[in-house]
Short mmCIF file of the C-alpha atoms (twelve columns), coordinates in Angstrom:
data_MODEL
# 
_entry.id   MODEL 
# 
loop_
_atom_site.group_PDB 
_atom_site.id 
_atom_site.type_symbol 
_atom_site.label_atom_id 
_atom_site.label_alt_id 
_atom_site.label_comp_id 
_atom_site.label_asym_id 
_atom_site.label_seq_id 
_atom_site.Cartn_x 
_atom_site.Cartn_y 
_atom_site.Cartn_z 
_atom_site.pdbx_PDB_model_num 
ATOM 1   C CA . UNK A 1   -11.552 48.771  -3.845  1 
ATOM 2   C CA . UNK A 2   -8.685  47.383  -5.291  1 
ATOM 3   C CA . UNK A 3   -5.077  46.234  -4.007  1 
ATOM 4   C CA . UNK A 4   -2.938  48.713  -5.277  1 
ATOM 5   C CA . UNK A 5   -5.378  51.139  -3.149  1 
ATOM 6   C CA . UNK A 6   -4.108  49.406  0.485   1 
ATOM 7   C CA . UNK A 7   -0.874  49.593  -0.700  1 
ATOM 8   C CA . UNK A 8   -1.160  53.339  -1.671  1 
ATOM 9   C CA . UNK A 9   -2.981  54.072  1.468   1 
ATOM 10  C CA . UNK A 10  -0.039  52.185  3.453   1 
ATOM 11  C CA . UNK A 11  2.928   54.044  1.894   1 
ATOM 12  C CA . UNK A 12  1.119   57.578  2.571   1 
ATOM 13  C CA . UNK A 13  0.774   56.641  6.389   1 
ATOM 14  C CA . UNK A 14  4.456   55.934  6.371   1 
ATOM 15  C CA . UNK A 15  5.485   59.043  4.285   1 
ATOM 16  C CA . UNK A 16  3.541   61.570  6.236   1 
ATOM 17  C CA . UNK A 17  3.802   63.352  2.469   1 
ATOM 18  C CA . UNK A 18  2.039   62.562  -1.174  1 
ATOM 19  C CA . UNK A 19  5.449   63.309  -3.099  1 
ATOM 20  C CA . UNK A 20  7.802   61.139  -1.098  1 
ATOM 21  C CA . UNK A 21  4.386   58.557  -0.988  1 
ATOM 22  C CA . UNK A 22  4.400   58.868  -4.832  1 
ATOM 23  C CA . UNK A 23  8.259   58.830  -5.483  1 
ATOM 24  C CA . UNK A 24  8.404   55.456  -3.389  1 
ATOM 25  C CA . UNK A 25  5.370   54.118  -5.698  1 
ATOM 26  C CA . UNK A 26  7.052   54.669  -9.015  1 
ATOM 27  C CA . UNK A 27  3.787   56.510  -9.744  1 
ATOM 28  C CA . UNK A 28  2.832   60.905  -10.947 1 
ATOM 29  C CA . UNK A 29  1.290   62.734  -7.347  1 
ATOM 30  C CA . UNK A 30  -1.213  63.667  -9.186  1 
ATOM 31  C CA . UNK A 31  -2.623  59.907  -9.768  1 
ATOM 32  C CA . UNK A 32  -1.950  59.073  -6.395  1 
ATOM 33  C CA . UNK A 33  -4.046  61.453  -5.320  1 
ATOM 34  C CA . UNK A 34  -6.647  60.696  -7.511  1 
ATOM 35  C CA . UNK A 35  -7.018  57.013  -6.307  1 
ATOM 36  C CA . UNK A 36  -6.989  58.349  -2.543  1 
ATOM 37  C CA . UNK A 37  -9.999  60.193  -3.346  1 
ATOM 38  C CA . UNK A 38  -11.305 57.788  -5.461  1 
ATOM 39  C CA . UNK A 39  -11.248 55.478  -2.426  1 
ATOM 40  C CA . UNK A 40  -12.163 57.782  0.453   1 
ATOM 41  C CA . UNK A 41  -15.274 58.526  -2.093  1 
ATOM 42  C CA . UNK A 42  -16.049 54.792  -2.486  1 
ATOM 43  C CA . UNK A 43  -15.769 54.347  1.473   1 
ATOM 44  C CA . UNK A 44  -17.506 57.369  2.180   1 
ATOM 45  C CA . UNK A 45  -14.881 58.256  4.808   1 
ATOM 46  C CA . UNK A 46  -11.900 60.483  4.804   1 
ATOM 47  C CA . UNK A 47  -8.696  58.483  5.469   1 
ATOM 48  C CA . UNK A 48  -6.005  61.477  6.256   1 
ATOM 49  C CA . UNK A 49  -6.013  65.187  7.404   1 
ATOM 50  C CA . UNK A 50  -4.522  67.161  4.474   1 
ATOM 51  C CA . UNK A 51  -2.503  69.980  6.127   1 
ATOM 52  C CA . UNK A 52  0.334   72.367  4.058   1 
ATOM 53  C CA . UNK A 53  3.388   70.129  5.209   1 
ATOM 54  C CA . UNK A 54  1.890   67.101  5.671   1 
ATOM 55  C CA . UNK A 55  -0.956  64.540  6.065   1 
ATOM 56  C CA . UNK A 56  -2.301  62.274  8.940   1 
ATOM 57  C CA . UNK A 57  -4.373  59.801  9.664   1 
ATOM 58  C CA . UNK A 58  -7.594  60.309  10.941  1 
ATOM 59  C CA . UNK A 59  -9.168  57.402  13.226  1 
ATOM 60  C CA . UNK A 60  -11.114 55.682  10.233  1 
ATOM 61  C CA . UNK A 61  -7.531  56.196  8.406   1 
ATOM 62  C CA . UNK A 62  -5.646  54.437  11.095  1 
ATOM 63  C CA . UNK A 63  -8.137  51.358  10.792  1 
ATOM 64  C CA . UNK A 64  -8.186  51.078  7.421   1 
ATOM 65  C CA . UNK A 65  -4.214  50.872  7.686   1 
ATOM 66  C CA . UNK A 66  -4.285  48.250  10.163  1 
ATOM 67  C CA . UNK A 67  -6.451  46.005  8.219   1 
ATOM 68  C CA . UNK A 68  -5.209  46.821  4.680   1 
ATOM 69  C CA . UNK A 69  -1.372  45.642  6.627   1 
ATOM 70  C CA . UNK A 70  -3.254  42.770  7.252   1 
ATOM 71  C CA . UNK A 71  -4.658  42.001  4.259   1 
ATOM 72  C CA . UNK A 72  -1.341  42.729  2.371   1 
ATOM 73  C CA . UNK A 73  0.867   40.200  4.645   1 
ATOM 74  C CA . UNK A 74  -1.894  37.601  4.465   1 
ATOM 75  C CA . UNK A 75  -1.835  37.867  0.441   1 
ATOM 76  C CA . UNK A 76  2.308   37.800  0.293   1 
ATOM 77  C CA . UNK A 77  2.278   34.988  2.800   1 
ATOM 78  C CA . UNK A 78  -0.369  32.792  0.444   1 
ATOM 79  C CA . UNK A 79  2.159   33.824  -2.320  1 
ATOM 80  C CA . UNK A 80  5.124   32.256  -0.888  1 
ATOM 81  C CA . UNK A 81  2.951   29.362  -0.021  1 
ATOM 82  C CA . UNK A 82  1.922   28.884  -3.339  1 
ATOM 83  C CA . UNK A 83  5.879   29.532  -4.746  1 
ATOM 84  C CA . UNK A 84  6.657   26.690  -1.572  1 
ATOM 85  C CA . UNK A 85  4.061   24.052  -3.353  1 
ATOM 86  C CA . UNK A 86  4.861   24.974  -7.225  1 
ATOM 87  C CA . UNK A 87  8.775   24.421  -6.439  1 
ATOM 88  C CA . UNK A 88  7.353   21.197  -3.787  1 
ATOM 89  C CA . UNK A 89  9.292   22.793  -0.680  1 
ATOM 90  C CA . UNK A 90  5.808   21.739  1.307   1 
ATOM 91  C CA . UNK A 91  2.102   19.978  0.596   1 
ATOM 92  C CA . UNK A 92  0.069   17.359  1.451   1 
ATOM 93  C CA . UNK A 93  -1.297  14.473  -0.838  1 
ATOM 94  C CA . UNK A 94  -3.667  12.195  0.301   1 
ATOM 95  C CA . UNK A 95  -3.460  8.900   -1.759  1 
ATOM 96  C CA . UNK A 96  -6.012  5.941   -1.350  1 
ATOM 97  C CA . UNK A 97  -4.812  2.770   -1.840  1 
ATOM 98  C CA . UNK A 98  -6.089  -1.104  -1.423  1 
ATOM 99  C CA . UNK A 99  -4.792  -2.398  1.815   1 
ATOM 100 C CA . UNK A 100 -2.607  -5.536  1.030   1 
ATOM 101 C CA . UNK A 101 -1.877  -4.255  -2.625  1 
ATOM 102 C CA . UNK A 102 -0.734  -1.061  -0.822  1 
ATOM 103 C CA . UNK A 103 1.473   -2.795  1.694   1 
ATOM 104 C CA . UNK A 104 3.055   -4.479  -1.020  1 
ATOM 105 C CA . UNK A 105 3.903   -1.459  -3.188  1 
ATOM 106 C CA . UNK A 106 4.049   1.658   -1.388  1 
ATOM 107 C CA . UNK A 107 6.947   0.161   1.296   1 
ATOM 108 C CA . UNK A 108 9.013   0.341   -2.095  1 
ATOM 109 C CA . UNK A 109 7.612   3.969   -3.211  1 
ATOM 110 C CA . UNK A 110 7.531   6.152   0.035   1 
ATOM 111 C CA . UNK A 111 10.961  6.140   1.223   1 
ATOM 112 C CA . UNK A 112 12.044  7.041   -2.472  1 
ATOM 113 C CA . UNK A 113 9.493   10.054  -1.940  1 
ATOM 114 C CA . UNK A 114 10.145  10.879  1.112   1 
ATOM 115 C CA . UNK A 115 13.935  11.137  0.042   1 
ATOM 116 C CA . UNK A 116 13.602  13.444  -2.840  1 
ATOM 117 C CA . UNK A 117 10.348  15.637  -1.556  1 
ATOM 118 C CA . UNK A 118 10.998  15.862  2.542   1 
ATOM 119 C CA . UNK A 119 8.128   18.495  3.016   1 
ATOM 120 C CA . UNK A 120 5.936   16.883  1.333   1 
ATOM 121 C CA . UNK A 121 3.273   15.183  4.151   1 
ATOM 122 C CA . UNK A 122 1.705   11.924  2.277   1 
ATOM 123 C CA . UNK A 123 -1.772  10.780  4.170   1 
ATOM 124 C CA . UNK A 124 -2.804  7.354   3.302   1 
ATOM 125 C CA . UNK A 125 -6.532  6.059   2.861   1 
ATOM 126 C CA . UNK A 126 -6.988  2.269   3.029   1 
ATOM 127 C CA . UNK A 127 -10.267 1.128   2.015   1 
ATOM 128 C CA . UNK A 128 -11.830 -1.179  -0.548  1 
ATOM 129 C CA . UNK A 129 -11.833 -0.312  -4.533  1 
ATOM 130 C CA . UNK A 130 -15.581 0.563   -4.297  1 
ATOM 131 C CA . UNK A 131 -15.078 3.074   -1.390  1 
ATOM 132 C CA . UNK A 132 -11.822 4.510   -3.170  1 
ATOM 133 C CA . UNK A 133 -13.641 5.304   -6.253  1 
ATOM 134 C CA . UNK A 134 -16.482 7.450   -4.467  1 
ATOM 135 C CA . UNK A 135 -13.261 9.176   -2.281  1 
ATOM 136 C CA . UNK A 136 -11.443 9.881   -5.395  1 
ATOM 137 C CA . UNK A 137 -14.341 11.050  -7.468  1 
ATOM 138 C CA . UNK A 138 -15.739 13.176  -5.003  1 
ATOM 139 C CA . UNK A 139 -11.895 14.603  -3.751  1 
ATOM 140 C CA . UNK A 140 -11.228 12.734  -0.811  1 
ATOM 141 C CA . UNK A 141 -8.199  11.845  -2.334  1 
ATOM 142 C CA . UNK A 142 -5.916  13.203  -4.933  1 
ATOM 143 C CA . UNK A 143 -4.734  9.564   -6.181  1 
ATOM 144 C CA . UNK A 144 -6.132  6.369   -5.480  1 
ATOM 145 C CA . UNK A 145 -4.039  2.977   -6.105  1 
ATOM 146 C CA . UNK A 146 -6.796  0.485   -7.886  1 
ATOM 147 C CA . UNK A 147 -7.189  -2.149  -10.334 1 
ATOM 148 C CA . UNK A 148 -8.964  -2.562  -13.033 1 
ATOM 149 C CA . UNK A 149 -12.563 -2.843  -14.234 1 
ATOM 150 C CA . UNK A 150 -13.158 0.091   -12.599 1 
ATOM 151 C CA . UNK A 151 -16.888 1.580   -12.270 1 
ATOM 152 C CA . UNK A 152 -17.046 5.128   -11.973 1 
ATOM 153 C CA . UNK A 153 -16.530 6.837   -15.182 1 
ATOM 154 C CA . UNK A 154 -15.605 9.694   -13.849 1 
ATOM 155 C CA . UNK A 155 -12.507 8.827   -13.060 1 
ATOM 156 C CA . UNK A 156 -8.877  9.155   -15.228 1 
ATOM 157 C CA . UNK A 157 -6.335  6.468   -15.100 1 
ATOM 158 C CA . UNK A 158 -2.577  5.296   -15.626 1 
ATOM 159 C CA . UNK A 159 -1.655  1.949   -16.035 1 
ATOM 160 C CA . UNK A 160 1.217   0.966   -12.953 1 
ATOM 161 C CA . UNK A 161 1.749   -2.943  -13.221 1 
ATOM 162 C CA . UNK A 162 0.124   -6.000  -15.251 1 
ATOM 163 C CA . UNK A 163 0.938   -9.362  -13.357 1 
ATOM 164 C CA . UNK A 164 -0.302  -12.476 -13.252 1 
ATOM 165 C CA . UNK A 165 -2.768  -14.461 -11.265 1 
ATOM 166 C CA . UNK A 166 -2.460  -17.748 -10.275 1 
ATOM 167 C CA . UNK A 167 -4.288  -20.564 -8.535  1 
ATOM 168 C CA . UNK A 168 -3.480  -20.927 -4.688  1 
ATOM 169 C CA . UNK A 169 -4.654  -24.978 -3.233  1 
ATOM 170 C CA . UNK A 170 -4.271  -26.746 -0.593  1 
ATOM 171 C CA . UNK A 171 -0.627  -28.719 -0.826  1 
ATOM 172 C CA . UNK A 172 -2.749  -32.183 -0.358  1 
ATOM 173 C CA . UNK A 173 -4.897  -31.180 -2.851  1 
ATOM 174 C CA . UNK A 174 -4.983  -33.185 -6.317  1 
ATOM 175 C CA . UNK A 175 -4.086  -30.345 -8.416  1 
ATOM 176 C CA . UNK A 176 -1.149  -29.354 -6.022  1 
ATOM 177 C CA . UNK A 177 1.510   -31.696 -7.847  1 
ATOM 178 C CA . UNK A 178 0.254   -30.811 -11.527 1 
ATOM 179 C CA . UNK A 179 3.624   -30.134 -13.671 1 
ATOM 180 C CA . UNK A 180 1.202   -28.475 -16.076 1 
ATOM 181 C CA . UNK A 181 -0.842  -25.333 -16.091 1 
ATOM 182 C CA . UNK A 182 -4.464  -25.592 -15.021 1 
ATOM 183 C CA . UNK A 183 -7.355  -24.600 -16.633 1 
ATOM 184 C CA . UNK A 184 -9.844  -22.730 -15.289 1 
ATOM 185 C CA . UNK A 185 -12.858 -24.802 -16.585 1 
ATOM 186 C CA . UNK A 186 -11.550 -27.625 -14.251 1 
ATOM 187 C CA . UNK A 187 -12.385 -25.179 -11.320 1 
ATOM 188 C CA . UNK A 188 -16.267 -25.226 -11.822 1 
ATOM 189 C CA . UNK A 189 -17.073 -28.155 -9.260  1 
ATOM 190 C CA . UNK A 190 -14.014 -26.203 -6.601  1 
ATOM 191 C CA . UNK A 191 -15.062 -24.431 -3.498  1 
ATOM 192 C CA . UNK A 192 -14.121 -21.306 -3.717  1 
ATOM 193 C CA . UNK A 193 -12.562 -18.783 -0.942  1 
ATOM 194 C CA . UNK A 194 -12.808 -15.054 -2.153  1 
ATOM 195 C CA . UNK A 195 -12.582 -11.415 -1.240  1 
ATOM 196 C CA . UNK A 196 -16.160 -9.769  0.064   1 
ATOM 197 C CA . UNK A 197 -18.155 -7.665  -2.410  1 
ATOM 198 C CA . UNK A 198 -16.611 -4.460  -3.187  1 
ATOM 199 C CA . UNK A 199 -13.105 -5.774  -3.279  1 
ATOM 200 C CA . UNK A 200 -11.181 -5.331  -6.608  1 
ATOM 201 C CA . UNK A 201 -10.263 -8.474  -6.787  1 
ATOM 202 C CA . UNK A 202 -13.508 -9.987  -6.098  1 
ATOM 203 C CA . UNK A 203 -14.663 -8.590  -9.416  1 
ATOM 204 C CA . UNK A 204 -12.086 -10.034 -11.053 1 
ATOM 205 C CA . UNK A 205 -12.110 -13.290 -9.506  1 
ATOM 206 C CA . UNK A 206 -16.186 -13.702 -10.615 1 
ATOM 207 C CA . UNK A 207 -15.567 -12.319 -14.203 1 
ATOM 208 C CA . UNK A 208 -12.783 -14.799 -14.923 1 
ATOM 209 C CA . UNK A 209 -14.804 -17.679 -14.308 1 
ATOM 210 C CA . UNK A 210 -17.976 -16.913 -15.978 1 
ATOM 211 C CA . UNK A 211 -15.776 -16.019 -18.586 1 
ATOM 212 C CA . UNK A 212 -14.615 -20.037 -18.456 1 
ATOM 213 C CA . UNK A 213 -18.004 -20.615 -18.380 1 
ATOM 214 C CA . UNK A 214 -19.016 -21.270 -14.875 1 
ATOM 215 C CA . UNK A 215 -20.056 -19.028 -11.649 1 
ATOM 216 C CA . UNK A 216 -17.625 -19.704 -8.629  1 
ATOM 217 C CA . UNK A 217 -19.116 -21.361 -5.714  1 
ATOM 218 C CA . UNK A 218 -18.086 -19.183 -3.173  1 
ATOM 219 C CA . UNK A 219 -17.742 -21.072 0.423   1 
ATOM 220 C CA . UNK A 220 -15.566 -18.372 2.425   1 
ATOM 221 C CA . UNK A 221 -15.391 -14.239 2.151   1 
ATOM 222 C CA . UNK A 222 -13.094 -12.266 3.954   1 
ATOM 223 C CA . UNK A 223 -11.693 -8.299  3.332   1 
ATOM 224 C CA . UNK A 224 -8.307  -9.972  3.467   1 
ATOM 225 C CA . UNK A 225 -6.443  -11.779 1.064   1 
ATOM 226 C CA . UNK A 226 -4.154  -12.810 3.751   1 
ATOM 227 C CA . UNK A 227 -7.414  -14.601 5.132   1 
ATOM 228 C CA . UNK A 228 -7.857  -16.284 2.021   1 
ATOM 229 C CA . UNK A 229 -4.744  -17.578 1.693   1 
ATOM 230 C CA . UNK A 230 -4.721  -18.740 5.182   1 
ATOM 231 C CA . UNK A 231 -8.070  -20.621 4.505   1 
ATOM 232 C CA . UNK A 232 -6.688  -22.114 1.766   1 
ATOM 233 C CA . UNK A 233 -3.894  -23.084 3.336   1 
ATOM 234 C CA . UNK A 234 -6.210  -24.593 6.177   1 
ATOM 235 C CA . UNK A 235 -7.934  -26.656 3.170   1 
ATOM 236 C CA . UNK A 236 -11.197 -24.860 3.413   1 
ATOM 237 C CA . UNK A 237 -11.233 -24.293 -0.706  1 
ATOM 238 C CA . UNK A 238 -9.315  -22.828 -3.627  1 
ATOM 239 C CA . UNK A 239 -8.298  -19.063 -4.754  1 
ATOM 240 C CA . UNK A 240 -7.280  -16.884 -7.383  1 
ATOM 241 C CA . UNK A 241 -4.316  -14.647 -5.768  1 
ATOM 242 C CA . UNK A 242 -2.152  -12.258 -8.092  1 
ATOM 243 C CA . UNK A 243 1.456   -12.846 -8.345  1 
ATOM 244 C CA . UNK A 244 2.478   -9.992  -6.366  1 
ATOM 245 C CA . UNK A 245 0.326   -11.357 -3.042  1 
ATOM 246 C CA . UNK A 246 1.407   -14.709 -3.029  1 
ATOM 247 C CA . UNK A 247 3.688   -16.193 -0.127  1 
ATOM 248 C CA . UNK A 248 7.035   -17.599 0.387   1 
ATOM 249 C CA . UNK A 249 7.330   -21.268 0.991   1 
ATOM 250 C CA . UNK A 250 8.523   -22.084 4.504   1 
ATOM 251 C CA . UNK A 251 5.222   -22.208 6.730   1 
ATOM 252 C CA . UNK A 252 2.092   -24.483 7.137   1 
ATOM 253 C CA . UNK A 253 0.551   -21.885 6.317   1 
ATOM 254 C CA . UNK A 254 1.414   -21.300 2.594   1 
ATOM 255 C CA . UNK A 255 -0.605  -22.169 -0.377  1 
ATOM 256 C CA . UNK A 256 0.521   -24.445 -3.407  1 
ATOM 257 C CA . UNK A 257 0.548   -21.740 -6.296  1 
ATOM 258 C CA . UNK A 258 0.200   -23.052 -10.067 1 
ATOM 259 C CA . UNK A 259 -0.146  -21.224 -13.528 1 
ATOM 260 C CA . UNK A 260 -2.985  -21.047 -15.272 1 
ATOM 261 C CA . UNK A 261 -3.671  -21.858 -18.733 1 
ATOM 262 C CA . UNK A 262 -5.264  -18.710 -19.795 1 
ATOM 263 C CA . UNK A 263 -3.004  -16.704 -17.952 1 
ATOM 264 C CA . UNK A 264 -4.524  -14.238 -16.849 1 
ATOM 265 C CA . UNK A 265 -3.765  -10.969 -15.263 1 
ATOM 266 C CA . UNK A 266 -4.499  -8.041  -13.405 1 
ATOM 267 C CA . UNK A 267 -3.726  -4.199  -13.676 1 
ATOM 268 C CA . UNK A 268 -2.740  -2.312  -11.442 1 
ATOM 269 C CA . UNK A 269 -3.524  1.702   -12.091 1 
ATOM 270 C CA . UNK A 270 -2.947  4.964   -10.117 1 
ATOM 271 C CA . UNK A 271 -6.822  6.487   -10.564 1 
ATOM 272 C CA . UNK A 272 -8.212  10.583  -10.668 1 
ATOM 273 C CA . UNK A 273 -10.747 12.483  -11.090 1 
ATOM 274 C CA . UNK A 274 -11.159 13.423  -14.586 1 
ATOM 275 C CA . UNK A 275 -10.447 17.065  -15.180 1 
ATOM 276 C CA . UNK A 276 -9.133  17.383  -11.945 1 
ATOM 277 C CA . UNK A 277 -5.937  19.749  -11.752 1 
ATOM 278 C CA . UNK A 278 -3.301  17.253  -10.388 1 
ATOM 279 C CA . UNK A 279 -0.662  19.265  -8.398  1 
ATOM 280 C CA . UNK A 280 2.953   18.993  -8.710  1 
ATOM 281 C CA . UNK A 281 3.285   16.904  -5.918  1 
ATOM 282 C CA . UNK A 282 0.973   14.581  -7.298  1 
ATOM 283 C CA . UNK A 283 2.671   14.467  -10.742 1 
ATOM 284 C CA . UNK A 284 6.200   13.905  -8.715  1 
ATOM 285 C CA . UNK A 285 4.097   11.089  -6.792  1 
ATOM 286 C CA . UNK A 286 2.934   9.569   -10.017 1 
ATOM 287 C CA . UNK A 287 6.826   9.695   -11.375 1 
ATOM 288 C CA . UNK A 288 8.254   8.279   -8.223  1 
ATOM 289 C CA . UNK A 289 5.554   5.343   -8.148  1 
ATOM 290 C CA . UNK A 290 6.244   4.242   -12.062 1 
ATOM 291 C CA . UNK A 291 10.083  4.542   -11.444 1 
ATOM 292 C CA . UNK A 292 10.103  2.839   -8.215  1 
ATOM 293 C CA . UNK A 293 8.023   -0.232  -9.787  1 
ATOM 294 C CA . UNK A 294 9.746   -0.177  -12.747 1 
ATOM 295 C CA . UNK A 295 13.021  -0.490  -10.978 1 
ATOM 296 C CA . UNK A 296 11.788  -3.324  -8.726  1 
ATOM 297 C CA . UNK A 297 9.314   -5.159  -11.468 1 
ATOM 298 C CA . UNK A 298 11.547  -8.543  -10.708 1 
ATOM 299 C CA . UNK A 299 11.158  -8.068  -7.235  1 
ATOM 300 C CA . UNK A 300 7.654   -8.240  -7.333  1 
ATOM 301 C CA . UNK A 301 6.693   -10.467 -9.910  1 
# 
């Protein structure tokens, strides 16, 4: 059974006659009536009643009409769905992100969006860079906002934003009036406050300081780097925060931040599933989030 069969079988109903059927088909009689027969053969029913002026539909006929109308509006309709998502009239995107790196970034990136793509319905995923890997390799999202090392290879990856990280202490603390960068080796004997394991930034944290030659003492975890810096700020122990995260003086509650020698950084990347066919929305989403940052890089560094 093909297509073109409903829609022959369709236009005979309404014709009541092969020749008109045929002239409205752009197609010989003859063929036309071939691929009824064809068709009634196949289904091993007759469709119409053949009579000398006309034809009608017997009661399989009028079935097979109603379902092949069905199956015809169902077929234009996913058409003009698909035409609605190619030319972004309509979709949906879901897009992971990290929860404090998100509400940093995507406050700048969503109205933009939202501006130029109304019918486009953005659902956001907020979970740690662990859990966002596994969603976005296995589908459950279409884009996931992540930083680097990441450990699933089977994901793709743009770079978004490199920025710096810094050291966040206690504002009685002896490092807090240094006019000079800090080292990291000077860190070893610190307590540390971090992120819990399968954070991002956790990673990151740990690497750097082996990488100066020590393993951080970790005192405090928390899933929140607003936690950290709170704890921080409370004198419980020393961080690394990125740039973007840090806070504005004016509260007891605020950090001393200071450079570090190394300077070191962290990158941010917008993360798929390799081989994955990335829709147009999510290419427009990809466009909007590198212009956006781009356009407000000052603001957030």
């Amino acid at each position: 059974m093909e297509l073109r069969q409903l829609l022959y079988v369709i236009q005979i109903a309404k014709e009541h006659n092969f020749s008109r059927a045929a002239e409205k088909l752009h197609i010989a009689q003859p063929s036309l009536s071939q691929q009824l027969s064809k068709l009634e053969q196949e289904l091993g029913v007759l469709l119409f009643r053949r009579t000398t002026n006309s034809v009608e539909l017997t009661q399989a006929g009028t079935v097979f009409v109603d379902k092949a109308q069905t199956i015809l509006d169902t077929i234009e309709q996913l058409k003009q769905e698909m035409d609605d998502m190619a030319q972004m009239r309509r979709g949906r995107l879901v897009v992971g992100t990290l929860p404090i790196t998100g509400s940093h970034i995507l406050p700048l990136v969503l109205p933009v969006f939202g501006e130029r793509y109304p019918q486009i319905e953005i659902v956001l995923v907020e979970d740690t860079s662990s859990r966002l890997e596994q969603l976005t390799a296995s589908g459950g999202t279409d884009l996931s906002l992540l930083t680097l090392p990441l450990e699933d290879d089977t994901l793709t990856w743009n770079p978004l934003l490199e920025e710096e990280i810094c050291l966040a202490v206690h504002p009685s603390h002896p490092l807090a009036s240094r006019q000079d960068a800090v080292a990291l080796e000077e860190l070893q004997s610190e307590p540390f406050i971090g992120l819990k394991k399968g954070q991002g930034f956790r990673q990151i944290t740990v690497d750097l300081c082996e990488k100066a030659g020590f393993t951080p003492r970790i005192v405090f975890e928390s899933s929140n780097i607003e936690t950290v810096q709170s704890l921080v700020a409370g004198g419980m122990g020393i961080a690394l925060v990125p740039q973007m995260l840090t806070r504005m003086k004016g509260n007891e509650f605020t950090p001393v931040y200071l450079p570090l020698s190394s300077k070191p950084t962290r990158t941010l990347i917008i993360a798929s599933r390799k081989g994955r066919y990335l829709s147009k929305a999510a290419e427009a989403f990809i466009t909007t989030l590198n212009q956006t940052v781009n356009d407000y890089r000052g603001r957030l560094d």
